[in-house]
DRENPALO-755860 format. One record per atom (N, C-alpha, C): residue in three letters; z, x, y. Coordinates in steps of 0.05 Angstrom, whole numbers, plus 32768, in hexadecimal, padded with zeros to 4 digits. Layout:
N
ALAZXY/...
END
This chain:
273
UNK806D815380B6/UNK807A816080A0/UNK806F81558085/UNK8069813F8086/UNK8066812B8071/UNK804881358067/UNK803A813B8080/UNK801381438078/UNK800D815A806D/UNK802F816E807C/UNK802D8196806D/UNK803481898053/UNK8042817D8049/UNK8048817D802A/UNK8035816F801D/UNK802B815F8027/UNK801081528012/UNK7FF681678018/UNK7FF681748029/UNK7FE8818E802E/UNK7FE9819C801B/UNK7FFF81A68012/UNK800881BF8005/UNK800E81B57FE6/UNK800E81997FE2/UNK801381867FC9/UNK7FF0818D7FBD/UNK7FE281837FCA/UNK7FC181827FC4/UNK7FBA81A07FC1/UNK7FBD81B47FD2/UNK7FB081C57FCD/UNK7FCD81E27FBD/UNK7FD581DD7FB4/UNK7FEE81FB7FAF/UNK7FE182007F97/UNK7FCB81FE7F85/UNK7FC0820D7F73/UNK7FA7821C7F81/UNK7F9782107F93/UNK7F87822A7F9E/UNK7F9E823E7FAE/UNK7FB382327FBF/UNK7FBA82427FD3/UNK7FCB825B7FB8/UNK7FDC82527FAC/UNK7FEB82627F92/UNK7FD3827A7F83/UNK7FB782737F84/UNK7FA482837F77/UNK7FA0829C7F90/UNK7F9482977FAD/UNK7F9182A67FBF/UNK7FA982B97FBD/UNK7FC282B07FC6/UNK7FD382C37FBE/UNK7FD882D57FA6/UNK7FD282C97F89/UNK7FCC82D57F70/UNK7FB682F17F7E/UNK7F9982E87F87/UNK7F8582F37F89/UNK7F9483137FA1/UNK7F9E83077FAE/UNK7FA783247FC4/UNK7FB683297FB3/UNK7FCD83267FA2/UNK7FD9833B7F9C/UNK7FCE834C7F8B/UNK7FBB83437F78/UNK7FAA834F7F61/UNK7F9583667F73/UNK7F8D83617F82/UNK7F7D83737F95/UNK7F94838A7FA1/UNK7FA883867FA4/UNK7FC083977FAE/UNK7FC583A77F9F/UNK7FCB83A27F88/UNK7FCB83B47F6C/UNK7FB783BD7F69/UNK7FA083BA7F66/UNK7F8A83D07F60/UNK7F8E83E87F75/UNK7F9383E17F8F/UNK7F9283F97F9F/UNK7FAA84067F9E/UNK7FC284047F8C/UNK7FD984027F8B/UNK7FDE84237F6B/UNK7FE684347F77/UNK7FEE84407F60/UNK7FFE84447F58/UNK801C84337F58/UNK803684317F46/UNK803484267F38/UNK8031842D7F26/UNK8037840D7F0C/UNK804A84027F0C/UNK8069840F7F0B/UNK808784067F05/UNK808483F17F1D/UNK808B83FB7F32/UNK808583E47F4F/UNK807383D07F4C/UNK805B83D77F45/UNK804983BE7F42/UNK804A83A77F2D/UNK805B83B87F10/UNK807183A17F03/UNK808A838C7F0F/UNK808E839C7F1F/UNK80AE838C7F2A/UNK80A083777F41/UNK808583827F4C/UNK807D836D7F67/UNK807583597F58/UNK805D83577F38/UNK805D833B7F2D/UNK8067832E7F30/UNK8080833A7F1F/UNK8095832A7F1A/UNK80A383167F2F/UNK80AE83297F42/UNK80AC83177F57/UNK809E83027F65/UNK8089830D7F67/UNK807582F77F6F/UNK807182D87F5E/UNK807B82E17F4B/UNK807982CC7F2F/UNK808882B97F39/UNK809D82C97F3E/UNK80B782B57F3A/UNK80AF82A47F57/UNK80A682B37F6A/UNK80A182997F84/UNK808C82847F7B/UNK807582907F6B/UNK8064827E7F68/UNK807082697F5E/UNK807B82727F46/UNK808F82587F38/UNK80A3824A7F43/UNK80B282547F57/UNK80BA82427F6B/UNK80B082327F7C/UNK809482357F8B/UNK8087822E7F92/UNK807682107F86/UNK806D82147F6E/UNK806782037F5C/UNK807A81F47F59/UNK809281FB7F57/UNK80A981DD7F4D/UNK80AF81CF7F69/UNK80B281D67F83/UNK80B781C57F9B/UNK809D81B77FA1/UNK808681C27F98/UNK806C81B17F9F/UNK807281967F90/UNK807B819B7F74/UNK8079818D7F63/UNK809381767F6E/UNK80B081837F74/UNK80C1816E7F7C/UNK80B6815B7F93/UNK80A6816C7FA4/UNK80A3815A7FC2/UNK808A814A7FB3/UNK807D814A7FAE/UNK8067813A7F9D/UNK807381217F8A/UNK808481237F76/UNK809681147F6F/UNK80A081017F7E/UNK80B081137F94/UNK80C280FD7FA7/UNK80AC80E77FBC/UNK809680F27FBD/UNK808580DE7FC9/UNK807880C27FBE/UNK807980D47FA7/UNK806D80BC7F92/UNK808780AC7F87/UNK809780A97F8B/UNK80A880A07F86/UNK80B380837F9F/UNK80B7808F7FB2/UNK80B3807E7FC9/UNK80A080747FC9/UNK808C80797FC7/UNK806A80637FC2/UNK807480517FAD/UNK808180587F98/UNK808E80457F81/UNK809A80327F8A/UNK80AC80417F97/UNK80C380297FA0/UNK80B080147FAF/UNK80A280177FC0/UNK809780057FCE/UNK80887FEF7FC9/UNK806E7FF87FB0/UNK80657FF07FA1/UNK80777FD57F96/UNK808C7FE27F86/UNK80A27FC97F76/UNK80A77FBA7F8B/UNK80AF7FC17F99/UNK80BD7FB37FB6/UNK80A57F907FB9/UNK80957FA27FBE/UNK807E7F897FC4/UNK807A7F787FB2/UNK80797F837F97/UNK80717F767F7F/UNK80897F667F74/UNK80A37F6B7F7D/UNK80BB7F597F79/UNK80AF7F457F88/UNK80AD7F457FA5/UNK80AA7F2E7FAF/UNK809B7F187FAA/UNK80807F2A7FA4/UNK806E7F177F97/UNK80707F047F77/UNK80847F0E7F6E/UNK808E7F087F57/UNK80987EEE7F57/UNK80B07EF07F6E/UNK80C57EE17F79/UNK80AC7EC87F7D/UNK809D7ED37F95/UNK808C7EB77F96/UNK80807EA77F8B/UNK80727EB67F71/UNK80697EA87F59/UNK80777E977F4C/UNK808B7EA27F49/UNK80A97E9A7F36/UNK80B37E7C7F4A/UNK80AE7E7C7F60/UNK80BB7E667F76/UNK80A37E4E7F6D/UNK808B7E567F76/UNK80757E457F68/UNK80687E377F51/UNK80757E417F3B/UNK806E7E357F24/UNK808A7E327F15/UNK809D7E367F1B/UNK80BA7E357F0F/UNK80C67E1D7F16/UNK80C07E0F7F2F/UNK80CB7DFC7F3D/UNK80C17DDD7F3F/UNK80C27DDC7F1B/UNK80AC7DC07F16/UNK80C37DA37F18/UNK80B67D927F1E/UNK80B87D727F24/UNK80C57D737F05/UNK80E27D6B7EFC/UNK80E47D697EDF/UNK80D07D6E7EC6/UNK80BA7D737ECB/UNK80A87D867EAB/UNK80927D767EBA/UNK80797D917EA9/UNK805E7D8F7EB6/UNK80557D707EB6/UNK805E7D647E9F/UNK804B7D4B7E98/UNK804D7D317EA8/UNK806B7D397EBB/UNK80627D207EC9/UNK80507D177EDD/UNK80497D037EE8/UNK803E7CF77F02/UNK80507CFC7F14/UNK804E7D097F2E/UNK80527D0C7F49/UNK80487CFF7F58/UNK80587CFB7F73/UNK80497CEF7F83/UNK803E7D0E7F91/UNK804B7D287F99/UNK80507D397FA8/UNK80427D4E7F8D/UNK803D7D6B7F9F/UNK80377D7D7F86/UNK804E7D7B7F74/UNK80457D897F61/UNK804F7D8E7F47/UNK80627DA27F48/UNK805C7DB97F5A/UNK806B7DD57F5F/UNK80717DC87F7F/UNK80987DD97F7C/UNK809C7DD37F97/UNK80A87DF37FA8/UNK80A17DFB7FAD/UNK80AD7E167FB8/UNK80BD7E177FC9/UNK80D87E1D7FC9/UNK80EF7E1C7FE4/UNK80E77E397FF2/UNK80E77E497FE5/UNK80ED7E637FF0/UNK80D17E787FEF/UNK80D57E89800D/UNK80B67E9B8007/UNK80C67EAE800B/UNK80BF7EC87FF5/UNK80C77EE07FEF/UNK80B07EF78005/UNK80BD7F118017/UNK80B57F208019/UNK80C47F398012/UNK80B97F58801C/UNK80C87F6E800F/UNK80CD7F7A8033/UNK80E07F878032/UNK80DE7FA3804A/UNK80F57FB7803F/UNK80ED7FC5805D/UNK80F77FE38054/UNK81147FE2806C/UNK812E7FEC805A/UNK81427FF1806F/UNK8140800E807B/UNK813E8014809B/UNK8137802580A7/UNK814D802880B5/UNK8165801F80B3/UNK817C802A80CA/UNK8193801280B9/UNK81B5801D80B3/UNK81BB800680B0/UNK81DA801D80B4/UNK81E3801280B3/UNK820E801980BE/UNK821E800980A2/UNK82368013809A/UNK824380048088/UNK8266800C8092/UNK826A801C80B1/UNK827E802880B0/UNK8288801B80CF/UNK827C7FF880D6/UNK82897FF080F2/UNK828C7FD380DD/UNK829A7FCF80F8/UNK82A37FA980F4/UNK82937F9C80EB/UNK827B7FA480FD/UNK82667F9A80FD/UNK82407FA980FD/UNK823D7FA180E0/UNK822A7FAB80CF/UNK82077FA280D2/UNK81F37FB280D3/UNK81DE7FA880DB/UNK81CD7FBA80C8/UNK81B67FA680C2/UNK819F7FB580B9/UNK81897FB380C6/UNK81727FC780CC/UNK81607FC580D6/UNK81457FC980C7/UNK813C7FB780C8/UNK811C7FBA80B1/UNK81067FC180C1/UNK80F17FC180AC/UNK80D87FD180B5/UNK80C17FC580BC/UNK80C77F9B80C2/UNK80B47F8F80C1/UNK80C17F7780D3/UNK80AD7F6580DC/UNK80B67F5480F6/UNK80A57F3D80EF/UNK80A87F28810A/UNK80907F16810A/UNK80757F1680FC/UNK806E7F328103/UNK80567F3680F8/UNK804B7F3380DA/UNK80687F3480D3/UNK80657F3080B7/UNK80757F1F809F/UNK807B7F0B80B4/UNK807C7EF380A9/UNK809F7EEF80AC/UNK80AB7F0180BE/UNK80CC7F0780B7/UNK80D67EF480CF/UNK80E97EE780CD/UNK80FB7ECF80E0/UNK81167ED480D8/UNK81257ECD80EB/UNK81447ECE80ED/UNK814A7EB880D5/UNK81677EC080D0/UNK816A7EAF80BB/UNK815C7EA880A6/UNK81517EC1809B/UNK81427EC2807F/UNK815B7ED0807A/UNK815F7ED48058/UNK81737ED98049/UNK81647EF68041/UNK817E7F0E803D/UNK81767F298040/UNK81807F2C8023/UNK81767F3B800F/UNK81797F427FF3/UNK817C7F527FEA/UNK818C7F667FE4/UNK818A7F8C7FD5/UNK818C7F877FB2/UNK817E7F947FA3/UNK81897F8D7F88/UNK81957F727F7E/UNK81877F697F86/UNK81887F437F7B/UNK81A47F3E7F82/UNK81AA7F487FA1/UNK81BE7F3F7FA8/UNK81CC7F3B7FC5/UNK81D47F267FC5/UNK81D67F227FE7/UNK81DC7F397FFB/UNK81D37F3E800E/UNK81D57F5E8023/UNK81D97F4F8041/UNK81D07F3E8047/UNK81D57F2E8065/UNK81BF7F198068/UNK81BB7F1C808D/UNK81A67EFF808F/UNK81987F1280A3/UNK817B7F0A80AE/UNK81727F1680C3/UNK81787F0580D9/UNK81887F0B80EA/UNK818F7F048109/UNK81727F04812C/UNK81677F1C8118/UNK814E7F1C8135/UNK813A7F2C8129/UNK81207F248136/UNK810A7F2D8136/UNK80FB7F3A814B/UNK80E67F518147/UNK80D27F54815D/UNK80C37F538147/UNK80A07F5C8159/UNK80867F62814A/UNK808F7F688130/UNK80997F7C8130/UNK80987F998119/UNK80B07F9F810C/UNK80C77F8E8115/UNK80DD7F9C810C/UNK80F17F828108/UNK81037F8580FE/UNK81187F6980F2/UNK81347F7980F2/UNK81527F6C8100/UNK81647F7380FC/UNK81717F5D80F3/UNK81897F6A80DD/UNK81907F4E80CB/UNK81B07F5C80D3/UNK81C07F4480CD/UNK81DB7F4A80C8/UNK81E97F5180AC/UNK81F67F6480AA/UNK81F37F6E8098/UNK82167F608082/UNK820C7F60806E/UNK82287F4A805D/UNK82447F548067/UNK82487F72806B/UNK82567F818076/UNK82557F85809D/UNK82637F69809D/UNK825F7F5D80BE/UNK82757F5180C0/UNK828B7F4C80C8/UNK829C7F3B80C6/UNK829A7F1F80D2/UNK828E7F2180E8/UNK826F7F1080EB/UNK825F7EF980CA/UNK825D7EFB80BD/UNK82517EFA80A3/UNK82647EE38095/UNK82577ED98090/UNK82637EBD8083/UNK82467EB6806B/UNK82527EAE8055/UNK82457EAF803F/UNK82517E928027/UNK82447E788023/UNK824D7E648011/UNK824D7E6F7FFC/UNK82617E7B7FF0/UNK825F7E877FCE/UNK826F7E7C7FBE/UNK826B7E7A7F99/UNK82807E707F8C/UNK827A7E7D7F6F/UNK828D7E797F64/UNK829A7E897F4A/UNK828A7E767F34/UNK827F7E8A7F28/UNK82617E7E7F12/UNK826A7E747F02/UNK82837E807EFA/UNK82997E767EDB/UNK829F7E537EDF/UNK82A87E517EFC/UNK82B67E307EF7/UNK82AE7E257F0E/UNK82987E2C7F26/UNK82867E197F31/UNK82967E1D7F4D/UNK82B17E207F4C/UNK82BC7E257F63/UNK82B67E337F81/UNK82B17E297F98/UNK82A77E367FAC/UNK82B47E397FC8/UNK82AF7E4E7FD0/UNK82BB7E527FF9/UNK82B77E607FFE/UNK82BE7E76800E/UNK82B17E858027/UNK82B57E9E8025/UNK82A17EAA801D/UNK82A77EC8801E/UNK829E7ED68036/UNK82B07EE88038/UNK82AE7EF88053/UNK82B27F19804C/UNK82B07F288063/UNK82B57F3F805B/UNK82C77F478079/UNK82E17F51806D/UNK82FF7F5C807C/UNK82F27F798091/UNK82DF7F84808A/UNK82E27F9F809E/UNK82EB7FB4808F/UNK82F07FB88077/UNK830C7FCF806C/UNK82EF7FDE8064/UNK82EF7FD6803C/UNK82DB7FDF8031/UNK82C67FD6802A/UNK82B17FE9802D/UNK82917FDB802F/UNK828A7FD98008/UNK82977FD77FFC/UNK828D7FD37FE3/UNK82A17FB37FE0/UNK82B47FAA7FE5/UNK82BE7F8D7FDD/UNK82B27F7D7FFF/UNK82B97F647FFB/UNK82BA7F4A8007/UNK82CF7F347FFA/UNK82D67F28800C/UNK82EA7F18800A/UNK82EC7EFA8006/UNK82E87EEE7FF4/UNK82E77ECC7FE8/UNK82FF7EC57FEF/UNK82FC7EAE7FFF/UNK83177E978003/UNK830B7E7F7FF8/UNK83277E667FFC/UNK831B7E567FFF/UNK831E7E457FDE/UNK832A7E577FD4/UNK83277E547FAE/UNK83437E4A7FA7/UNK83497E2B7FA3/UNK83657E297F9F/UNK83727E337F86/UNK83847E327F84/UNK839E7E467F72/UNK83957E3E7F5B/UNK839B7E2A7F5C/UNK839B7E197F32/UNK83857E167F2C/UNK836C7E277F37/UNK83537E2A7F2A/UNK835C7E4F7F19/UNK83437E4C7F04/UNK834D7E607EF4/UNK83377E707EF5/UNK83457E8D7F02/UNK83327EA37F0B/UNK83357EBC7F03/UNK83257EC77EF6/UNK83277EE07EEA/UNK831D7EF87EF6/UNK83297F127EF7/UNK831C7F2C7EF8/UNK83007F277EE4/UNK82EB7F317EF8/UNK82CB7F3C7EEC/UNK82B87F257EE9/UNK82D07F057EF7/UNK82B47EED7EFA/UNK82A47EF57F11/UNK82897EEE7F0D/UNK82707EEE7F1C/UNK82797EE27F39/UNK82737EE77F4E/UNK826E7EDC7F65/UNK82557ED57F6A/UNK82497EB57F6D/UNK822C7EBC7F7E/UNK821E7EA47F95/UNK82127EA27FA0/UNK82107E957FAF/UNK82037E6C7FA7/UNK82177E597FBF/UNK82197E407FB3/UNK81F67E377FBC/UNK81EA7E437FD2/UNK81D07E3D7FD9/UNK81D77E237FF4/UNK81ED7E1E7FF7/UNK81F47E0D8002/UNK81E97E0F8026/UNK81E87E2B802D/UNK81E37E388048/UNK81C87E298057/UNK81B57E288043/UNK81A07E1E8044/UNK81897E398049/UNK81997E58804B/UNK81847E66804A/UNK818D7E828033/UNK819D7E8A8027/UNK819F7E8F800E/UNK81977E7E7FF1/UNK818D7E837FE0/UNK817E7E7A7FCF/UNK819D7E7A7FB5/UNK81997E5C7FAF/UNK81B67E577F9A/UNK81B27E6F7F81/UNK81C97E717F7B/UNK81CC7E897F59/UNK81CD7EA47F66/UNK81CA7EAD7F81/UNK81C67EC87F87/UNK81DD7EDA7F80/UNK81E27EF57F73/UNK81FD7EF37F6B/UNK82057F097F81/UNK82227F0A7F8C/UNK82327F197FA1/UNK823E7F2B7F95/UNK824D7F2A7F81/UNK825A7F407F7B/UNK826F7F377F5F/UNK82837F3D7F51/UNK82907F367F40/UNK82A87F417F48/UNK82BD7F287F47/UNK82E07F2E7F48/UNK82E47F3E7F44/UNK82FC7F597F4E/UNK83047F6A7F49/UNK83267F667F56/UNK832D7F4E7F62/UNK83457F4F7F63/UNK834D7F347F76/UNK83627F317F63/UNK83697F127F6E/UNK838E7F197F7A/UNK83937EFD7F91/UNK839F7F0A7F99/UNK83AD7EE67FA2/UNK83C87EE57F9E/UNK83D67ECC7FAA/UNK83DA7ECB7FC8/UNK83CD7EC57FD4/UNK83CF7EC97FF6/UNK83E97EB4800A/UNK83FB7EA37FF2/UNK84167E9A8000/UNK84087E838008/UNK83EE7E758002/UNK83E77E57800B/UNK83E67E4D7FEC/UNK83D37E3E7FF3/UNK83C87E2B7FDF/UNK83AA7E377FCC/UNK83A07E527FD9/UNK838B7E577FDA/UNK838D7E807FD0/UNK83817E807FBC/UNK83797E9E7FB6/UNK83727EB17FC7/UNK83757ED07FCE/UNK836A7EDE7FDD/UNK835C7EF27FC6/UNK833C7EEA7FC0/UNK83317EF67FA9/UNK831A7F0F7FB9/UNK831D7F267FAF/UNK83147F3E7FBA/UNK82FA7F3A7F9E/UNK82D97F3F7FB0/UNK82CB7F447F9F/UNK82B57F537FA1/UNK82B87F647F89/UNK82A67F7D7F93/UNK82877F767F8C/UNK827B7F8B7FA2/UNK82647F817FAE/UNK824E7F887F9C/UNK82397F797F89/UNK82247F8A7F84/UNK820C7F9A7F91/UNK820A7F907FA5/UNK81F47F9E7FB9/UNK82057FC17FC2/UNK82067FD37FBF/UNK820F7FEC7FCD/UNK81FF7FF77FE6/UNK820C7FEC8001/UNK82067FE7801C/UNK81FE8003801E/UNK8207801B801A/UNK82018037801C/UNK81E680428012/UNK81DB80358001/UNK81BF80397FF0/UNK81A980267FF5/UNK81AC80178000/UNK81A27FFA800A/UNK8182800D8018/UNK816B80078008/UNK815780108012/UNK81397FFE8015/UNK813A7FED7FFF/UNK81237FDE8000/UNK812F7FBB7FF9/UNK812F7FAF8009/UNK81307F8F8010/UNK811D7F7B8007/UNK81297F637FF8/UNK81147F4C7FFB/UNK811D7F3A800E/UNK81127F248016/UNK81117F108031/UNK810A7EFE8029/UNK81247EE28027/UNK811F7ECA801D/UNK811D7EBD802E/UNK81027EA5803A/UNK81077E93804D/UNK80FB7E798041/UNK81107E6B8044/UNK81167E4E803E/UNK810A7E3C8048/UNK80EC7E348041/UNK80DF7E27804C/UNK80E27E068050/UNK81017DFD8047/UNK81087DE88048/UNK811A7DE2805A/UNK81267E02806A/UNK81457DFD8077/UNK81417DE88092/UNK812A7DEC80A3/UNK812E7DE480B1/UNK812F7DB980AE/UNK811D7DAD8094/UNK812B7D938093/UNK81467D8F808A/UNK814A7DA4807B/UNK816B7D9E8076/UNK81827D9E808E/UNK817B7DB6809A/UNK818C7DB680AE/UNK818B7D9D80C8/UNK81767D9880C2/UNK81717D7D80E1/UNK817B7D6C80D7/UNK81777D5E80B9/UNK81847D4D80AD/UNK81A17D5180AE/UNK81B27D6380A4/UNK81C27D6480A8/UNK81D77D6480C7/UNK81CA7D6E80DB/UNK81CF7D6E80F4/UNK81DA7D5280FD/UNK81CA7D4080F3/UNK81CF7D1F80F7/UNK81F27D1180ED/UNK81F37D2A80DD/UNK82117D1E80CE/UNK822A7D3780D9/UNK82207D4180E5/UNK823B7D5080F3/UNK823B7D4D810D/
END
C-alpha cells in the first residue's frame, strides 16, 4: 500500500496530464459543446481532488520520517548532554579518572503495540538486543516516565508499561523533596497514585511529581505528572492522585535509558540487605 502511494506521490503530474491529454482528444471528436463544458468541469474537480490526497499522503509520510529523525536525534542529544554535562566539580581540576563521567546511554524506538485498558499494561517496541536494548532500561514518552523494559529478543523489546499495577516507581514532590511510592490503582489511565507522603508535610494541587533516581535505572529529575488531588486516607499518610504527563493513548516514539552504573550499585548494595 505504502509503494502505490509513493507510486502515485512521484508520478500524479504525468499520470493527471495523460488523463488531461484523453479527455482533450475526446472533445475534439466530441460535438456538444454544453456537455463538453459540464465534463471539464467535472473532471477538474477530480483532478483537484486528486492533487490534494497526493499531497495529504505525501505530507503524512514525511512527517513520520520526521518523527523519526527527532526521535534519534533526541537520543543523541541526551548522550552528548550525559558526556560533557557530567564534569568532576569544574573543568580545571586534576582527576584521577576522566573528566566526563556518563551514567546513562540514551537510545530511541518505535511503540508498535501497547493496551492502556487491563490491569496490566505492556508496550512493545521495534528494537531488541540487536540494538543495544536490555531489560530494565528505563522507558520515556515526552520527557516522561512510561515504564521499564521487562524482555528482550533480536528485534523486538517488551517493557511494562507505568499503567501495570505491577509498576512501582521511587517518586517525590519537587516543591519539598518529599518521597514514596507511586503506583498506578487500575481505574484511570491518565492519574497514578503517590503514597507514602506523611500528613504534616505541605502539599499542594499542581506540585510537580518526578522521579528520586533512587531505582538505580530511572534517571533522577524525570518528571511523572503534577498533583491533581490530595486526599486524607485515615493513617498517618496522604492518598495523593497524580496526573500523568506521558498520555499512554498517543505514546508513539520512546527513548531508552540504560544505567551504565546499575549493576555496581546494585551488588553493592545487595551486601547490606
Amino acid at each position: 500500500m505504502r509503494n502505490l502511494l509513493n507510486f502515485f506521490k512521484r508520478y500524479n503530474n504525468v499520470i493527471i496530464f495523460l488523463i488531461l491529454e484523453g479527455i482533450a482528444l475526446s472533445l475534439l471528436t466530441s460535438g456538444n459543446s454544453y456537455h463538453n463544458t459540464r465534463f471539464i468541469k467535472g473532471i477538474r474537480g477530480i483532478t483537484s481532488g486528486l492533487e490534494r490526497s497526493f499531497s495529504r499522503a505525501g505530507s503524512y509520510f514525511r512527517l513520520r520520517e520526521t518523527e523519526v529523525i527527532l526521535a534519534r536525534e533526541n537520543a543523541m542529544l541526551r548522550n552528548f548532554l550525559e558526556q560533557t554535562g557530567k564534569m568532576k566539580d569544574n573543568i580545571f581540576s586534576i582527576v584521577s579518572d576522566s573528566v566526563y563521567s556518563q551514567k546513562y546511554l540514551w537510545f530511541s524506538a518505535e511503540v508498535i503495540n501497547s493496551s492502556v485498558n487491563r490491569q496490566k499494561n505492556f508496550l512493545t517496541l521495534d528494537k531488541g538486543y540487536n540494538d543495544n536494548l536490555a531489560p530494565e532500561m528505563a522507558v520515556i514518552a515526552d520527557d516522561a516516565v512510561a515504564g521499564v523494559i521487562v524482555g528482550c529478543s533480536s528485534n523486538y523489546s517488551v517493557a511494562m508499561s507505568l499503567l501495570n499495577t505491577d509498576f512501582r516507581l521511587s517518586a517525590r514532590i519537587r516543591s519539598n523533596g518529599y518521597f514514596g511510592s507511586l503506583s498506578w490503582d487500575g481505574k484511570n489511565y491518565r492519574n497514578a497514585v503517590l503514597s507514602d507522603i506523611p500528613e504534616h508535610v505541605m502539599v499542594h494541587i499542581g506540585d510537580t511529581v518526578e522521579t528520586t533516581g533512587y531505582s538505580a535505572i530511572f534517571p533522577e529529575g524525570l518528571m511523572v505528572g503534577v498533583i491533581n488531588e490530595i486526599e486524607k486516607s485515615g493513617s498517618d499518610f496522604y492518598r495523593i492522585s497524580v496526573a500523568l504527563k506521558a498520555d499512554f493513548k498517543k505514546i508513539r516514539f520512546v527513548n531508552l535509558a540504560g544505567n551504565l552504573q546499575k549493576a555496581e550499585q546494585q551488588n553493592l548494595e545487595t551486601q547490606f540487605q
